[in-house]
N, C-alpha and C positions, 0 to 999 in steps of 0.2 A: 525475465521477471519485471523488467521495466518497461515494458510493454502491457503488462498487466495490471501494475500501479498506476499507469497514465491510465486506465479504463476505469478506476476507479477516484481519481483525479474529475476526469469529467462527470459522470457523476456526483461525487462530491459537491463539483461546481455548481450543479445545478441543482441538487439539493437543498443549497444555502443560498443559492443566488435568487432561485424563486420567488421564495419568502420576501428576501431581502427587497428585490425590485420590486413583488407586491406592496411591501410596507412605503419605499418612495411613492409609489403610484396614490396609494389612496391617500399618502400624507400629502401629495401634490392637487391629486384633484378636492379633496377638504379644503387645500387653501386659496386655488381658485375660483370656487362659490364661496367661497366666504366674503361674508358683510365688513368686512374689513379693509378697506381698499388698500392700505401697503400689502399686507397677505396677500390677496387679491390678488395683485403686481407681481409679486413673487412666485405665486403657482405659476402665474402663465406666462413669467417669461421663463422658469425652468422646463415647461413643456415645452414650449418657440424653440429655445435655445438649444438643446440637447437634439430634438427632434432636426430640429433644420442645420444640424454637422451630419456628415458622413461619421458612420459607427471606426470607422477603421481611422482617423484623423482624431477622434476622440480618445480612440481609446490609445493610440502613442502619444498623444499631447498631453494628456489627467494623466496617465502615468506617471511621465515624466516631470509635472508642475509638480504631483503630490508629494513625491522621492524629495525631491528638493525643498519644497514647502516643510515635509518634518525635518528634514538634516538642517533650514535654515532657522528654526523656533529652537533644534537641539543647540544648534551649534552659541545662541545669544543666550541660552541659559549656561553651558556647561563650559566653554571660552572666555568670559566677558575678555581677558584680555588679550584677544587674538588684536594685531592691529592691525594685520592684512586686509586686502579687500576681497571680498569673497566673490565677485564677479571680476575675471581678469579675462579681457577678449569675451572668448566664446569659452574657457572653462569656468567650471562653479567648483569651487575650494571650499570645503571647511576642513574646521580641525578633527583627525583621525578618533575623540571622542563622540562626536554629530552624528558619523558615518550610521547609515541605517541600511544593513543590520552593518555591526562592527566586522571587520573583515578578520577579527580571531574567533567570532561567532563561528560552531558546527555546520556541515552543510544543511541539516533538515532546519536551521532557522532562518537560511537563506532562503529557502525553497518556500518556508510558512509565510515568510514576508511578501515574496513576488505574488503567492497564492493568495495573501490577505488586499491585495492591490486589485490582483485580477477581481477578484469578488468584487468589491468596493464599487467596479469601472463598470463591471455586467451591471450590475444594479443601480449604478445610477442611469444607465443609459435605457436602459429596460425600466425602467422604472419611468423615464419620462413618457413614452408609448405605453406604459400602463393607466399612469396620470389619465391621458388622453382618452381612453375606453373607457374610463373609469367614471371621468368627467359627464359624457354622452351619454352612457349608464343610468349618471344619478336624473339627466336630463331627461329620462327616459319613461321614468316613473310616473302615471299616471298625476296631474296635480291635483285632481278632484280629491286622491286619497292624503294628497301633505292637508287642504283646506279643511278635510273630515275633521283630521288629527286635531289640528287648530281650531275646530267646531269644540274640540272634545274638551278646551284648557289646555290640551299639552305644549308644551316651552319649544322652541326651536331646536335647544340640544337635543330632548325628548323623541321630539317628530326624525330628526336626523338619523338616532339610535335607533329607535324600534320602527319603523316605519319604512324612512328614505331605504338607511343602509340593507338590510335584510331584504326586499324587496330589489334593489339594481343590481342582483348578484344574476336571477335571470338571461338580462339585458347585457350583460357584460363579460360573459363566460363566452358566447362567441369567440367576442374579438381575443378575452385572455389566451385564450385556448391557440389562437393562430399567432399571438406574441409566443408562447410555450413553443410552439413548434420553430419559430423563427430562434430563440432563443437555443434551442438545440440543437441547429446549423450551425448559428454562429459560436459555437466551442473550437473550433478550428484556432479564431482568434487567439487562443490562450498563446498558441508560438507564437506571437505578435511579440506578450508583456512577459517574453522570457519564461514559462511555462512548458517545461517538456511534458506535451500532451501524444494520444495517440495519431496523430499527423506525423508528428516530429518522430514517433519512433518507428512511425512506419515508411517514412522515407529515410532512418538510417539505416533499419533493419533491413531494410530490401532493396538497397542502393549495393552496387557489383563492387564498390569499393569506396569505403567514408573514413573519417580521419579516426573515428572510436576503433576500427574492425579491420585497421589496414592488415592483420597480420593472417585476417581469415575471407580473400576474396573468394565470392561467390560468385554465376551468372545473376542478373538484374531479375530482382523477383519485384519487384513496386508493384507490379501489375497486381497480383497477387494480396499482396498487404491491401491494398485501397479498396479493390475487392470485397477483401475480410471490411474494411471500416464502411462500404458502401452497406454490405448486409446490416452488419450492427446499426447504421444510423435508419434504416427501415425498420426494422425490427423495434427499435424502441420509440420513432415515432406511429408505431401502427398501436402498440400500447399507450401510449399516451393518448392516440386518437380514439380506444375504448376507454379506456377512464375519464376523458372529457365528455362522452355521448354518453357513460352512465351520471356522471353530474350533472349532466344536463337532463337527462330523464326525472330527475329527484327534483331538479330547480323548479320544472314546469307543470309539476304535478301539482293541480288545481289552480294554478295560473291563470289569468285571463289574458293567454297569448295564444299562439298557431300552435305552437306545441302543448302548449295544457287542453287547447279543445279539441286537439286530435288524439290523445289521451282519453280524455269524457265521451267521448263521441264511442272510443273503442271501446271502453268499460260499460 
């Protein structure tokens, strides 16, 4: 049964993570065109930045900085008078208050916590490679139609809303569509941030002998399980890969790109 909770575990993940790295993305590329040059600065060094780490060095570092980042905010409000030092050597102490989650917390609030991390990490990491398509995207956009817009009166916010945005979804589904699919390999990562996903239970499951199932060896079936997770990750990226070709049917209809006039041309 806990092998079929991981299946929807992932899932989950990427249900929420989607979105979630969507909304980084366009909050990222909004603020690297923007006429603001601190913003400005900030979009594009959280694109630089995130983009130019390895996803697997990120995602145990932010982990780890976040964990500690809330237990050190918990710990100076609910402590004031701890007098220890909270960095001793190589351990980080705070007081058994701080702790996040509390270790007499149930295990599903364990589990919601390491799960609310994972999310957080997918999405910020995904989100900066969304930034970047998103960015290109808006770049993408014929300018004759923003200069129309501004013929017409309309305000910058204006031209951005109806105009920019609605128009670079096109141009940008591409590349989202190959973040999606990348985004759906990298679910493995979840065993990285402590996440029993289905990797983890398909190498305890069908390991000849693990520390959960010493009392029930079997021959080594792994073959088998990876298998079963090889079909499943085909299988839902080949859906994904039609739901992406009908959003894009929809995108380019009556578009003035290679796909909207080969559309007109067929009609």
């Amino acid at each position: 049964m806990a092998l079929y909770w991981s299946v929807l575990t992932v899932l989950g993940l990427l249900a929420i993570t989607g979105p979630a790295a969507l909304a980084f993305g366009f909050g990222g590329a909004s603020a690297a065109r923007s006429r603001i040059a601190p913003l400005r600065w900030l979009g594009k060094t959280y694109i630089a930045l995130v983009r130019g780490v390895p996803d697997i060095v990120f995602f145990l570092f932010f982990v780890i900085a976040l964990d500690q980042g809330i237990e050190y905010l918990r710990h100076k409000l609910l402590c004031p008078e701890w007098d220890q030092p909270i960095r001793q050597g190589n351990d980080f102490i705070v007081c058994q208050a701080a702790k996040m989650p509390l270790g007499t917390s149930p295990q599903w609030v364990h589990e919601t916590y390491g799960f609310a991390l994972a999310v957080l990490t997918f999405a910020i990491v995904f989100g900066a490679f969304a930034a970047n398509v998103l960015f290109g995207a808006m770049r993408a956009v014929p300018r004759a139609q923003l200069e129309t817009a501004e013929a017409y009166g309309m305000t910058h916010r204006q031209i951005f809303r109806r105009v920019l945005v609605p128009q670079m979804w096109v141009y940008a589904l591409p590349g989202l569509g190959n973040l999606w699919m990348v985004l759906i390999k990298a679910t493995p990562l979840l065993f990285l941030l402590g996440v029993e996903d289905i990797v983890y239970w398909a190498r305890e499951l069908g390991g000849s002998k693990t520390p959960r199932f010493t009392d029930y060896p079997h021959p080594d079936w792994r073959l088998w399980y990876f298998l079963a997770l090889l079909v499943f990750y085909l299988i839902f990226t080949r859906i994904s890969e039609m739901v992406i070709a009908r959003l894009m049917h929809k995108l380019t209809l009556g578009q003035a790109t290679t796909g909207g006039e080969a559309q007109r041309k067929a009609t």
